[in-house]
FIGUKE-587896 format. One line per 3 residues: number of its first residue (from 1); their letters; for each residue x, y, z of C-alpha. Coordinates in nm, 2 decimals. Each point is the difference from the previous one (the first is absolute). Example, Ala and Ser with C-alpha at 12.3 -4.5 7.8 and 13.67 -1.06 7.14 Angstrom:
BEGIN
1	as	1.23 -0.45 0.78  0.14 0.34 -0.07
END
This chain:
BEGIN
1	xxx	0.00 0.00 0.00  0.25 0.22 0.06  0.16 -0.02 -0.30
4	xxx	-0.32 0.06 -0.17  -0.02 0.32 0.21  0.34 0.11 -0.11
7	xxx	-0.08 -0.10 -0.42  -0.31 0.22 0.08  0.17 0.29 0.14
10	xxx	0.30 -0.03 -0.28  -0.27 -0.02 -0.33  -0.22 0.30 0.17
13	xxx	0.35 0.21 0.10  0.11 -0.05 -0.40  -0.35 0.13 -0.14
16	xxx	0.01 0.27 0.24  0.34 0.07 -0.16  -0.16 -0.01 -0.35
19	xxx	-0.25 0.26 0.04  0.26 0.24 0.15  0.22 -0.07 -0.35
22	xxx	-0.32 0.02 -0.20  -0.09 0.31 0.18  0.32 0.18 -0.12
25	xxx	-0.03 -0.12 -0.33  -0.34 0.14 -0.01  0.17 0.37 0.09
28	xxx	0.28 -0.05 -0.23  -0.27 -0.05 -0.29  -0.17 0.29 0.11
31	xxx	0.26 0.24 -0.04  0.24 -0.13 -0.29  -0.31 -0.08 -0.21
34	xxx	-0.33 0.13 0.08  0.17 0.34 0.08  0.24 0.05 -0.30
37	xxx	-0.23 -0.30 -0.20  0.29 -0.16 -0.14  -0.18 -0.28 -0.06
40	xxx	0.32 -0.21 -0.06  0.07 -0.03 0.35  -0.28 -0.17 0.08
43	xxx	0.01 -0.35 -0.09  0.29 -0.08 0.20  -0.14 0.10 0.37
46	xxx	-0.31 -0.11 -0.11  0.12 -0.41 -0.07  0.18 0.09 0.34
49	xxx	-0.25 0.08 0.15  -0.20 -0.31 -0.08  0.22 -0.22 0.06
52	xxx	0.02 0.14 0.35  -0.40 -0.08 0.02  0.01 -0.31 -0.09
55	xxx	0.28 -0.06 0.21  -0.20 0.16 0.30  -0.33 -0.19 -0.08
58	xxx	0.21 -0.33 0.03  0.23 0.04 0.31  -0.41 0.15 0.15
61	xxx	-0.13 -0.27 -0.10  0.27 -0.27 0.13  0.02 0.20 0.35
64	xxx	-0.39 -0.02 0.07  0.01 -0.40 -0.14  0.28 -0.07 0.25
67	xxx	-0.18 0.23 0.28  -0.34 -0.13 -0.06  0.17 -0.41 0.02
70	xxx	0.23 0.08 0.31  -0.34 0.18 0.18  -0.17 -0.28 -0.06
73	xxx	0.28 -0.22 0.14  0.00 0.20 0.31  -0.35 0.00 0.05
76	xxx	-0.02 -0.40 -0.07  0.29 -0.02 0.28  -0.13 0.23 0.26
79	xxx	-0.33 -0.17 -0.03  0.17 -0.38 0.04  0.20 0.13 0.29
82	xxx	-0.28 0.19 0.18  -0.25 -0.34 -0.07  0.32 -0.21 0.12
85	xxx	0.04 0.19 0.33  -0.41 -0.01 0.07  0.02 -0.37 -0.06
88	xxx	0.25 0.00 0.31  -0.22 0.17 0.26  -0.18 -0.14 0.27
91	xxx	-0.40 -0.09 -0.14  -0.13 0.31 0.27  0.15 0.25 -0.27
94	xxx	-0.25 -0.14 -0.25  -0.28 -0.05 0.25  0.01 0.35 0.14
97	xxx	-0.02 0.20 -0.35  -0.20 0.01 -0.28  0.04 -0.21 -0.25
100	xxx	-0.08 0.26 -0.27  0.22 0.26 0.15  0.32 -0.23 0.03
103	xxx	-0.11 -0.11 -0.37  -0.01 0.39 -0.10  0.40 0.05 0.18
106	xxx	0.12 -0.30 -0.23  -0.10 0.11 -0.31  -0.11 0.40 -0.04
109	xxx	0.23 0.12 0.25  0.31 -0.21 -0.13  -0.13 0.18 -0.34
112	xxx	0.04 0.33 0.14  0.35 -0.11 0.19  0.10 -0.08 -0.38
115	xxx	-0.07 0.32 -0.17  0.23 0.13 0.25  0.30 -0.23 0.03
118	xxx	0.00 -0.13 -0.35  -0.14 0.27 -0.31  0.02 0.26 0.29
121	xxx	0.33 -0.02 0.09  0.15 -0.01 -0.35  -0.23 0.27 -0.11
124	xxx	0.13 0.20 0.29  0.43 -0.08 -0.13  -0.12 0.09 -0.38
127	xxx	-0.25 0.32 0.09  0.30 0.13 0.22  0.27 -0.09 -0.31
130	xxx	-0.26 0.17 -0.21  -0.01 0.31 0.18  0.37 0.02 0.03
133	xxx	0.09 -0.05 -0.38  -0.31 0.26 -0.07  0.10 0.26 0.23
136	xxx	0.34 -0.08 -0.10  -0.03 0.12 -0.39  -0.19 0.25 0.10
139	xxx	0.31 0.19 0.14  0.19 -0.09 -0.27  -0.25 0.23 -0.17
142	xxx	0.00 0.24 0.29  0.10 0.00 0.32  -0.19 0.29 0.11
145	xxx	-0.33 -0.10 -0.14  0.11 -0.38 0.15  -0.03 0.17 0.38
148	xxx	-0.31 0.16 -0.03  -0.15 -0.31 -0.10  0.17 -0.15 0.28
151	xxx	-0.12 0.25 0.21  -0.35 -0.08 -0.04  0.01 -0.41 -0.02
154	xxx	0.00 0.01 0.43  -0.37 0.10 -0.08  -0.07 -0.29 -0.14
157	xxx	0.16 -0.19 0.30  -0.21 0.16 0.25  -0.33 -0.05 -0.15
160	xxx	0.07 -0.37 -0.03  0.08 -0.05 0.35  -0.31 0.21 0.13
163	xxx	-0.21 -0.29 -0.23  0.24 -0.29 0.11  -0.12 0.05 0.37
166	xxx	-0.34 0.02 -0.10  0.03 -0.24 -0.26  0.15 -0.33 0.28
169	xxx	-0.30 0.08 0.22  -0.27 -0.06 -0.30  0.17 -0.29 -0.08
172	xxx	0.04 -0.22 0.34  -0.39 0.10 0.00  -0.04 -0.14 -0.29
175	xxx	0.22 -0.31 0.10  -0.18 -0.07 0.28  -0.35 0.03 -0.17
178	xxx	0.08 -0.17 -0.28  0.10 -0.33 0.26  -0.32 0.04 0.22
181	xxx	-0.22 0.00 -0.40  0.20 -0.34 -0.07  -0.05 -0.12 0.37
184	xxx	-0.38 0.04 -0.05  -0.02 -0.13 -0.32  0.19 -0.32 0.09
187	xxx	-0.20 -0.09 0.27  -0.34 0.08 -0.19  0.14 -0.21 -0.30
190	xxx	0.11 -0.26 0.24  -0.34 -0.02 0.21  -0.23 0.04 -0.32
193	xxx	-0.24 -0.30 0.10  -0.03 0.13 0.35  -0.07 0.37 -0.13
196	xxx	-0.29 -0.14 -0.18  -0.15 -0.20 0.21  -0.01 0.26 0.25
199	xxx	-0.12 0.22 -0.23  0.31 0.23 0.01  0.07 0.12 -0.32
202	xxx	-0.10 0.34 0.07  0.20 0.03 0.29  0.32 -0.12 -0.14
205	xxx	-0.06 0.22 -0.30  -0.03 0.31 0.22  0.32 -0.13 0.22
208	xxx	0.20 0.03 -0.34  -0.16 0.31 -0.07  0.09 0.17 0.28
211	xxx	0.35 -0.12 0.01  0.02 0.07 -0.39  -0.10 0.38 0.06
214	xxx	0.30 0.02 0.26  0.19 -0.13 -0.27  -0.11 0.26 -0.28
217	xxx	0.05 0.27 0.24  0.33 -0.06 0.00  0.07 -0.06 -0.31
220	xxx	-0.16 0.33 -0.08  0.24 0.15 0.25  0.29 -0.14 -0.21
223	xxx	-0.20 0.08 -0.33  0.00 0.40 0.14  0.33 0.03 0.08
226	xxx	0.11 -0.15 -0.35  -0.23 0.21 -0.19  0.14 0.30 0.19
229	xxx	0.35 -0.05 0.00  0.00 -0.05 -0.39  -0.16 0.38 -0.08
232	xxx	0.20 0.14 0.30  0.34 -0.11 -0.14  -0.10 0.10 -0.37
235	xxx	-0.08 0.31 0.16  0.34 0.08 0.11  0.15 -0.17 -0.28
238	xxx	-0.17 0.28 -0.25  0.12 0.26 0.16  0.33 -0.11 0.05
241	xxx	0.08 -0.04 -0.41  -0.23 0.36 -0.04  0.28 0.09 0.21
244	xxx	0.28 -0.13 -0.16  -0.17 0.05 -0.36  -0.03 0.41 0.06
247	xxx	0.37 -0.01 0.11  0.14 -0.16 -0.29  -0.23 0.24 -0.22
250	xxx	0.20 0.30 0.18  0.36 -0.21 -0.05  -0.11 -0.03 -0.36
253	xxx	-0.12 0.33 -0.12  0.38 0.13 0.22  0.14 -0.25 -0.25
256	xxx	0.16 -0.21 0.34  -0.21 -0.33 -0.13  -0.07 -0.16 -0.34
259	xxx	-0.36 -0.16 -0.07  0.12 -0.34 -0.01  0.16 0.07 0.31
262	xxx	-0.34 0.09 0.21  -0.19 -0.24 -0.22  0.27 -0.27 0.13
265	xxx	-0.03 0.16 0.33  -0.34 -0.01 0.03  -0.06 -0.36 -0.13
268	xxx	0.25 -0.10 0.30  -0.27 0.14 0.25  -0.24 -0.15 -0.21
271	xxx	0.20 -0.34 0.13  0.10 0.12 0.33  -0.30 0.15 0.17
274	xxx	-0.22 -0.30 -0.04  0.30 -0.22 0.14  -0.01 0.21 0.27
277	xxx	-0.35 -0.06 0.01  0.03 -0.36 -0.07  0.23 -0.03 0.33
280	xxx	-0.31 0.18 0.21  -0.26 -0.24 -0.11  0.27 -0.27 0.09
283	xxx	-0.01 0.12 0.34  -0.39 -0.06 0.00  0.04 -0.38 -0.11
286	xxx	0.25 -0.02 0.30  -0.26 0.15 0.25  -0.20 -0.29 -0.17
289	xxx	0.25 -0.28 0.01  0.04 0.10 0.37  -0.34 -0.01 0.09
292	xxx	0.02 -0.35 -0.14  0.37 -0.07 0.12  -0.16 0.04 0.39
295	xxx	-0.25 -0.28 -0.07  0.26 -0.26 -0.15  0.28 0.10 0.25
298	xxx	-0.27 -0.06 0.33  -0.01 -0.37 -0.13  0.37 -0.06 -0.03
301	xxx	0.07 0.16 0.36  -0.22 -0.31 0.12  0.24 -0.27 0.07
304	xxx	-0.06 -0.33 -0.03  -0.11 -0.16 0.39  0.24 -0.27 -0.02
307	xxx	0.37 -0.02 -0.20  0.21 -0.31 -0.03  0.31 0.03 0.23
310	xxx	0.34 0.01 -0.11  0.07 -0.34 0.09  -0.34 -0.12 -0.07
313	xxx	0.06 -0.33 -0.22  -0.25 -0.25 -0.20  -0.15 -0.30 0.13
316	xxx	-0.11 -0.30 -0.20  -0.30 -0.14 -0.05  -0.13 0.01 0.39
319	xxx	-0.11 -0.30 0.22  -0.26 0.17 0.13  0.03 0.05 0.35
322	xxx	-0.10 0.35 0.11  -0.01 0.15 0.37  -0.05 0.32 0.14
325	xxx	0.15 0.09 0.30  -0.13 0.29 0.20  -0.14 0.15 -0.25
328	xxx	-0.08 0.38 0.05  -0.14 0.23 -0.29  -0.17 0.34 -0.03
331	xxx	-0.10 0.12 -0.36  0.30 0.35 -0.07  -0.17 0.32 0.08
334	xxx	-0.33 -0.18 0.18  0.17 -0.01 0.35  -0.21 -0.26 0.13
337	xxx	0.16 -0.35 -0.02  -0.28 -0.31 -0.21  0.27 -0.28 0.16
340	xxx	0.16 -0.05 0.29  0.20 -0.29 0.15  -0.09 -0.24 -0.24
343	xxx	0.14 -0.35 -0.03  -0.09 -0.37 -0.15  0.19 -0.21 -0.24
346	xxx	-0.13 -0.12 -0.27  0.20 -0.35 -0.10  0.02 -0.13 -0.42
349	xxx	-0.30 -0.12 -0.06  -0.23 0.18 0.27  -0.28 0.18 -0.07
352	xxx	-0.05 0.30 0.26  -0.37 0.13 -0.02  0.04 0.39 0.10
355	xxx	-0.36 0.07 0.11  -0.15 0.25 0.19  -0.24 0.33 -0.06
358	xxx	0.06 0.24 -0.29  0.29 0.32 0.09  0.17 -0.27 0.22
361	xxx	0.35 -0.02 -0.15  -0.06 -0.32 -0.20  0.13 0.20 -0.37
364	xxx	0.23 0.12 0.17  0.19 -0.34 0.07  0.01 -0.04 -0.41
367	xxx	0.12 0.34 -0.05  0.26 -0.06 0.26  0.11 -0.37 -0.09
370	xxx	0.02 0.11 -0.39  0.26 0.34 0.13  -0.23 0.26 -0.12
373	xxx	0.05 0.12 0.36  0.26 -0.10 0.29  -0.06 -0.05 0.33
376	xxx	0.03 0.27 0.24  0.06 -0.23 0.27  0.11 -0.40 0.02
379	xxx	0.06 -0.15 -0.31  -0.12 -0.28 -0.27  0.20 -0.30 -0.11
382	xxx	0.00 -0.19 -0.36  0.17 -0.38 0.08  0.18 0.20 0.31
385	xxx	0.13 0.31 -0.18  -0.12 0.34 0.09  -0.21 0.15 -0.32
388	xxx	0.25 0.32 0.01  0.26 -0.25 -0.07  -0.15 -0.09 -0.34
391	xxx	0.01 0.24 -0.29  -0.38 0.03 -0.10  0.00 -0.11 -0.30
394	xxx	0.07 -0.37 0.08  -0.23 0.02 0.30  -0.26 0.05 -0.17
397	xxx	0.08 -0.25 -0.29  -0.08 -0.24 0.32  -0.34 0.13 0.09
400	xxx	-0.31 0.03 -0.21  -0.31 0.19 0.14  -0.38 -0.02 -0.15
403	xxx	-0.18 0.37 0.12  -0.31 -0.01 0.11  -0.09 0.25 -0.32
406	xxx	0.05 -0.22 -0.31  0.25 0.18 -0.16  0.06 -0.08 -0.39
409	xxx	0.15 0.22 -0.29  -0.18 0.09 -0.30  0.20 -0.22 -0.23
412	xxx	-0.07 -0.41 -0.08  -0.12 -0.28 0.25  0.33 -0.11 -0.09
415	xxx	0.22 0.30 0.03  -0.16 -0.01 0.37  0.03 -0.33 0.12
418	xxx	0.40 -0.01 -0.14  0.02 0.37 0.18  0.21 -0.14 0.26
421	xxx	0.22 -0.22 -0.20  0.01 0.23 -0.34  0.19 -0.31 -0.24
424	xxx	-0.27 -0.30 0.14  -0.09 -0.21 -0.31  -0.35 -0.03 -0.15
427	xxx	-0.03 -0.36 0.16  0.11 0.16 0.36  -0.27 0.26 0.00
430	xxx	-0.27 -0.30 -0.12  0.11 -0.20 0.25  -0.07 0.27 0.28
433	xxx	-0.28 0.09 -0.10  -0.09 -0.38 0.01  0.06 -0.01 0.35
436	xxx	-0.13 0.35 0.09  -0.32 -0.12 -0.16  0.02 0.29 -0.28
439	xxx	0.07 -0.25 -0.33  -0.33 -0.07 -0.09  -0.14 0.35 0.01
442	xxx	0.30 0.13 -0.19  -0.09 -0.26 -0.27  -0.28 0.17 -0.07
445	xxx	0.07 0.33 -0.04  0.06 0.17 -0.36  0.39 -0.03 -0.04
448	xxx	0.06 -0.25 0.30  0.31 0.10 0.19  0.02 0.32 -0.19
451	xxx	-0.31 0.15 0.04  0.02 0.32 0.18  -0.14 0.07 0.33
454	xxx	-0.05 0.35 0.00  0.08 0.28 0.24  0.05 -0.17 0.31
457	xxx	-0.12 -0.29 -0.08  -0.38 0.08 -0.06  -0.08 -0.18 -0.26
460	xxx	0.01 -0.35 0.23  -0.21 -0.04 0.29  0.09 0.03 0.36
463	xxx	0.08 -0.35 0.02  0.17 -0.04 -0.36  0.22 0.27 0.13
466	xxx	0.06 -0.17 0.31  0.14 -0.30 -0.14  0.20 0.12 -0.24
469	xxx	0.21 0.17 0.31  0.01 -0.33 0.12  0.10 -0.16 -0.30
472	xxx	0.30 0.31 -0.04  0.07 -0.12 0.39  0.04 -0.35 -0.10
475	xxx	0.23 0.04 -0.28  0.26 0.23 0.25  0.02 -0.30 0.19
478	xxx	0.18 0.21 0.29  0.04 -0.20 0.30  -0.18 0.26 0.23
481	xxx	-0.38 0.04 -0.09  -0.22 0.36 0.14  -0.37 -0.03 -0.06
484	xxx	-0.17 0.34 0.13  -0.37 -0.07 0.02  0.00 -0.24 -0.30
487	xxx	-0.39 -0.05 0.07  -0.12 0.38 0.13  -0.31 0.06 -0.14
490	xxx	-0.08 -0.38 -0.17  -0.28 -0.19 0.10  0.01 -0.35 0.16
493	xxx	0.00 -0.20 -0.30  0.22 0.21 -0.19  0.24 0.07 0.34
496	xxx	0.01 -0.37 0.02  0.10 -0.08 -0.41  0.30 0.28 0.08
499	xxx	0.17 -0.15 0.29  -0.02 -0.35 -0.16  0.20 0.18 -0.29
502	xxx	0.24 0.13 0.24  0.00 -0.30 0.21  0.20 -0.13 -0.30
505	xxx	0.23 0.31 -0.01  0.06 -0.04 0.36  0.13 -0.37 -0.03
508	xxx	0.41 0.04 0.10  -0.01 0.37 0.07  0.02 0.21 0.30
511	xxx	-0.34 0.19 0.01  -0.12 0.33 0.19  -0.39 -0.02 -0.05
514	xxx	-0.08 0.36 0.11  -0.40 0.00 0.05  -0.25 0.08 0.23
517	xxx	-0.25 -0.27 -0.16  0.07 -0.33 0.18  -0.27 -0.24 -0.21
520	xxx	0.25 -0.15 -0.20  0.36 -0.10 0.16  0.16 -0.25 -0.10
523	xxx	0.08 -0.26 0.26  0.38 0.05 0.04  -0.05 0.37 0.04
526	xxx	0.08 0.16 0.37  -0.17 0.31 0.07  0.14 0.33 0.14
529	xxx	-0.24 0.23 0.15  0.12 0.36 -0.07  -0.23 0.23 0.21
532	xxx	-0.01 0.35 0.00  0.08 0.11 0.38  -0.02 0.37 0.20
535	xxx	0.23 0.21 -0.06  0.27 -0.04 0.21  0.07 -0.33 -0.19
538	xxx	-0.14 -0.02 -0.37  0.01 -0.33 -0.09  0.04 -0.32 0.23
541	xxx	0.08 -0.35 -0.18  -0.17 -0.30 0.14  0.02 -0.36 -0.15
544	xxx	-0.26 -0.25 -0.07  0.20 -0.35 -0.15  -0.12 -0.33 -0.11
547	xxx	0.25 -0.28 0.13  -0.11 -0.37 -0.07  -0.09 -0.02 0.40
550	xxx	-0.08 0.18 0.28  -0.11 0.38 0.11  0.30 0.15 0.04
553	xxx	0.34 -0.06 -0.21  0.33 -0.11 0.19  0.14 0.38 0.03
556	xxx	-0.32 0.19 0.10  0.06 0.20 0.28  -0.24 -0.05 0.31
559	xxx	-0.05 0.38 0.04  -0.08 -0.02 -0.39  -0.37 0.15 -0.05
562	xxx	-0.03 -0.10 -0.35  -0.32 0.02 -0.20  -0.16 -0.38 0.00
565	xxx	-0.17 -0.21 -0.26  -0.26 -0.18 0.09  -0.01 -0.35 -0.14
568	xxx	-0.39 -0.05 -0.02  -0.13 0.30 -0.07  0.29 0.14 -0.21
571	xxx	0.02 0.30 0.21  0.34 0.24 0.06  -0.04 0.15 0.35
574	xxx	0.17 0.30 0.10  0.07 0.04 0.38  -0.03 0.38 0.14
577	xxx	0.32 0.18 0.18  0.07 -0.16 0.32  -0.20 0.28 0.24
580	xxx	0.21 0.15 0.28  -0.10 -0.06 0.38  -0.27 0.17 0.17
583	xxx	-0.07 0.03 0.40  0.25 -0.28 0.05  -0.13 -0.28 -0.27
586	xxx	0.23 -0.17 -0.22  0.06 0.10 -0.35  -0.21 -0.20 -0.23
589	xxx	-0.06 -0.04 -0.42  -0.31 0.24 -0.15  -0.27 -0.19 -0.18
592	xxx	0.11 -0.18 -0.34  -0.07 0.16 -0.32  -0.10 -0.21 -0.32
595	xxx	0.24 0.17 -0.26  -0.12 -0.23 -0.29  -0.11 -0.37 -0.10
598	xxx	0.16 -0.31 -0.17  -0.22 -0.29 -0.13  0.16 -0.30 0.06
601	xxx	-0.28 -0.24 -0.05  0.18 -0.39 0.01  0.38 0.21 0.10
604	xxx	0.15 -0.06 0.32  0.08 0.36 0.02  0.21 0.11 0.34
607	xxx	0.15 0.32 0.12  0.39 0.00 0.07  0.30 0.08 -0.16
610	xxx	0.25 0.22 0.26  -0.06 0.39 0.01  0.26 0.25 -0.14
613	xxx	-0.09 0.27 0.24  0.18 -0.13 0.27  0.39 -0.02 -0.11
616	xxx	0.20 0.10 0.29  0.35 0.05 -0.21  -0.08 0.34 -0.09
619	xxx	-0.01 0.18 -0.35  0.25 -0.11 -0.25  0.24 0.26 -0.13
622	xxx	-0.08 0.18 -0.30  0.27 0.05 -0.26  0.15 0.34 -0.03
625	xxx	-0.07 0.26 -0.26  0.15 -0.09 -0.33  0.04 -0.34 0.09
628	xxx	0.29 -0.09 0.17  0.00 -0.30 0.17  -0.26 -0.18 -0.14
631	xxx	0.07 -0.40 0.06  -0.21 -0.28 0.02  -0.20 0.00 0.34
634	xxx	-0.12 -0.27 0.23  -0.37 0.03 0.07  -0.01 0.18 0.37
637	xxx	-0.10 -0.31 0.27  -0.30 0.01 0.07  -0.19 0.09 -0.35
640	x	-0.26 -0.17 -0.14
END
C-alpha cells in the first residue's frame, strides 16, 4: 500500500509539473505570436504544449488508478484488522451494544477513516506540491505580485478551520445517528414475524422514523456547512484575482509586465487558489474522518478479557478431565461476583448436570471453561493443567459447546455441520448428520447438503436447526462436550428425541449439561445444584451424585448439606441455611426446599458424590501476569 501511495503521489506531483510548463508555454505564445502574429512561431510551442497534456492526462490518470487501488487496500485492511480484533473480545462487548451500530463502525466509519488516510492523505502531499510549484512560477513572473497573493491565501486558512470545528461536530451526530437507524432496523428485520403478530408494524415504522429524522438533521448540518463554505471561499477567491488582475492592468499600461506575463500570471491563480481551496475542504473530510475515527478507535481500546501468556504452550487432544478449584468470578465492571468458591471435578467420561434457576451462574461455567473469561479467584484444570497454561487456541480445539440459541450461518447445511472442522469430507458430514438424526431431512431438501439455510438458519425449523448443531458437535469430536439448555423451550416429546441424540454424542466425552430442566438426564449424569445466594455470597455449589450404592459417596463430608434426590419421587431437595441459636437452643437446619425434579421411573437413582465446597487446602495459586510460571498443576486435595 504504501508503495501505491508513493506511485500516487509521484504521477499527481509530475502532472502538476505539466501544467506549470504548459502554463508558460501558454504566455510565451501569447506574446511572441498572438502579439506580434508571427504565426510561424506557433506550431512549435503549440506540439509542446500538447505533448505536455497528454503527458499530464497520463501521469493524472496513473496517480488516481494507483491511489484509488492502494485506498481500497487500506480500507480492506483496516476493516480485516478491526473485525479480527472484535472477534478477540470477551462475548459482553457484543451483548452490551447494538448490533446495528457496531455494524455501522465496521463498514461506514472505516469508509470515512479511508477517505482520510488513503485518497486523503495523498491528496493532502499533491494539493501542497501543487500549491508550491503554482506559487512557485508565479514569482518567476513576479515576485511582488507572488506576495500579495500570498498575503491573502491565510484567508482562505481561517475560514476552513472556522467550518472544520463545526464541520467534526455534524459529523459524529451523524455517526452516531446513522448507528442507532441501523440498530433499529436490524432488530425490526430480525423480529419481523413477531412485529406482525403483535401487530407492530406501525410502531417500528415510527421507531425508524424518528431515529431517521435525527439522522437527516445531521446530515443537513453537514449539507449547510458544505453549501456554505463552497460560495464563501469563491467569494474570497474573486476578489483576490480582481485584485491581482487590476494590478497587472496598472504594471501593464507602466509597461513593467507583458500580457502573456499577467495572462500566465493569472492562469497560475486560476491553479493556486482553488488548491488552496482544495486543502480547506480537505480539512472538512478530516473533521469527518475524525468523527468516524472516535467510533472505530473506542472498539480497539477494548482489549481482549483474556490473552495467552508468554509461556502458554498447546495441549493435545485432551483426556477430559476438568476441575475447578475455588472458583471465584464477577462479570468486569459489574462489581458484584455470579461465582464464588466453586469446586467439583468432572472425571473423562462424566457427565455433570449444572442445574439450578435461571441468572444462577450456570453460562457462566461455559464461558469460563472455554477462556472467554478467567477466573478472578481459584482456578480450573484441563487433565491437571491450569487453563492459563494453555494457549487458547488449542484449549478450545478440546471443548465443543451447543448454545442454548441455535446458532447457524447463512450458508449450506453442509458448510455448517463441517463449520468446526472446515476440510471434513462429504461422507463425514453424512455420517454426522446420520447420527445427529439430521440425514433424512437433508435428503429431502432442494440441493441436499448444499441447500442454503438462510439468515440464521430460518429456513429449517427449530428442531432442524437443533440438530444440525449437533450433528457440527459430533463431527468436532472434542473430547470435552458443553450442552447449554440443549432442550429450553422443547416440549416433552420433542425434549425427549433431543437428548436421545445427544445421549449418543455424550458416549466417551466429558459432559457439562447446563439446565435447569431435570426431565430428561441421563443416568450417568451427577447433578450440581448452582443456587443463587444473598449477597454476601453469590453463588454456593452443592452436589447431588449418583454412585452404584448408597446415599452418600465415600468422601462426603458429614457437615456437607447437599441438595438430595429423592429415589421415589425423583425429587432434589434443597436444605435452608443452618439457623443461628436463639434463647439458648441449639443451631438447627431451616426447612428443605424442592429446587427441581428428576423422573426416575424403574432407576435406582441416589444422592452422593463428595461436595467441593468443603476443601480445606486453600486456593490454588494463580499464574502471574504474562504467564510466567505456568507448569502442569496437581488438582488441590480435596476437589471434587
Amino acid at each position: 500500500m504504501r508503495k501505491l501511495f508513493a506511485a500516487g503521489v509521484v504521477f499527481a506531483i509530475l502532472a502538476a509539473l505539466c501544467e506549470v510548463a504548459a502554463i508558460r508555454l501558454f504566455g510565451h505564445i501569447t506574446d511572441e505570436v498572438l502579439t506580434t502574429r508571427d504565426l510561424g512561431a506557433f506550431w512549435a510551442p503549440a506540439i509542446w504544449w500538447l505533448g505536455l497534456a497528454a503527458l499530464a492526462g497520463v501521469t493524472s490518470f496513473a496517480g488516481a488508478y494507483a491511489t484509488a487501488l492502494g485506498a481500497e487496500r487500506f480500507l480492506l485492511a483496516l476493516r480485516d484488522r478491526v473485525y479480527a480484533h472484535v472477534q478477540t473480545l470477551a462475548p459482553d462487548f457484543s451483548e452490551k451494544r447494538r448490533l446495528g451500530d457496531l455494524m455501522a463502525r465496521l463498514t461506514d466509519d472505516i469508509e470515512a477513516i479511508e477517505e482520510l488516510v488513503g485518497s486523503g492523505l495523498v491528496k493532502i502531499i499533491t494539493t501542497v506540491a501543487g500549491v508550491i510549484f503554482f506559487a512557485g512560477a508565479a514569482f518567476v513572473i513576479r515576485w511582488d505580485l507572488a506576495l500579495l497573493t500570498m498575503a491573502l491565501i491565510p484567508l482562505f486558512l481561517v475560514v476552513s478551520k472556522v467550518f472544520a470545528g463545526r464541520f467534526r461536530s455534524a459529523a459524529a451526530l451523524e455517526r452516531a445517528s446513522n448507528g442507532a437507524m441501523n440498530s433499529v432496523l436490524e432488530e425490526g428485520l430480525a423480529n419481523q414475524p413477531l412485529v406482525q403478530a403483535y401487530n407492530r408494524q406501525d410502531a417500528e415504522s415510527r421507531r425508524l422514523h424518528n431515529e431517521g429524522r435525527g439522522w437527516l438533521s445531521a446530515n443537513m448540518a453537514q449539507a449547510w456547512l458544505a453549501g456554505l463554505y463552497s460560495p464563501v471561499v469563491q467569494l474570497i477567491e474573486t476578489v483576490c484575482l480582481i485584485v491581482i488582475l487590476g494590478f497587472g492592468a496598472w504594471e501593464i499600461a507602466a509597461g513593467r509586465l507583458t500580457l502573456g506575463g499577467l495572462l500566465a500570471f493569472a492562469a497560475y491563480l486560476a491553479l493556486l487558489y482553488p488548491a488552496v481551496q482544495s486543502l480547506g475542504e480537505l480539512a472538512l473530510t478530516v473533521s469527518e474522518a475524525a468523527a468516524g475515527s472516535d467510533r472505530v478507535i473506542e472498539i480497539l481500546r477494548n482489549g481482549p478479557a483474556v490473552t495467552d501468556a508468554r509461556d502458554a504452550g498447546p495441549t493435545g487432544r485432551s483426556q477430559g478431565r476438568v476441575a475447578f478449584e475455588r472458583v471465584g468470578f464477577a462479570y468486569p465492571g459489574r462489581g458484584r461476583p455470579v461465582l464464588r468458591d466453586l469446586s467439583f471435578t468432572a472425571e473423562p467420561g462424566d457427565v455433570v448436570v449444572l442445574a439450578g434457576p435461571s441468572g444462577a451462574g450456570k453460562s457462566t461455567v461455559a464461558k469460563l471453561l472455554l477462556r472467554f473469561y478467567d477466573p478472578d479467584e481459584g482456578r480450573i484444570l484441563l487433565d491437571g493443567t491450569d487453563l492459563r497454561c494453555l494457549t487458547r487456541e488449542s484449549l478450545r480445539d478440546n471443548v465443543t459447546i451447543l448454545h442454548q440459541e441455535t446458532m447457524l450461518f447463512s450458508g449450506s447445511v453442509r458448510d455448517n455441520i463441517a463449520y468446526g472442522r472446515p476440510g471434513a469430507s462429504l461422507d463425514e458430514v453424512i455420517r454426522a448428520a446420520e447420527a445427529a438424526g439430521v440425514h433424512d431431512f437433508v435428503k429431502l431438501l432442494p440441493q441436499g447438503y448444499d441447500t442454503r439455510v438462510g439468515q440464521r438458519g430460518r429456513l429449517l425449523s427449530g428442531g432442524q436447526r437443533q440438530r444440525v448443531a449437533i450433528a457440527r458437535a459430533i463431527l468436532r469430536d472434542s473430547p470435552v462436550l458443553v450442552l447449554d439448555e440443549p432442550t429450553a423451550g422443547l416440549d416433552d416429546a420433542t425434549a425427549a428425541q433431543v437428548m436421545r441424540v445427544l445421549e449418543r454424542l455424550m458416549a466417551g466425552r466429558t459432559t457439562l449439561l447446563i439446565t435447569h430442566d431435570l426431565r430428561h438426564l441421563p443416568d450417568r449424569a451427577r447433578v450440581v445444584a448452582v443456587e443463587p445466594v444473598p449477597r454476601e455470597e453469590r453463588i454456593r455449589l452443592k452436589r447431588v451424585g449418583m454412585p452404584p450404592r448408597g446415599l452418600r459417596g465415600p468422601r462426603a463430608s458429614a457437615s456437607d448439606r447437599a441438595p438430595v434426590l429423592d429415589r421415589v419421587s425423583g425429587t432434589v431437595r434443597a436444605p435452608a441455611p443452618a439457623r443461628a441459636p436463639a434463647s439458648g437452643r441449639a443451631a438447627g437446619a431451616g426447612a428443605e426446599r424442592v429446587i427441581g425434579t428428576v423422573p426416575v421411573p424403574g432407576r435406582s437413582a441416589v444422592s452422593g458424590g463428595s461436595s467441593g465446597c468443603s476443601s480445606k487446602s486453600g486456593r490454588s495459586p494463580v499464574p502471574p501476569a504474562g504467564g510466567a510460571g505456568c507448569e502442569e498443576a496437581p488438582a488441590s486435595p480435596g476437589s471434587s
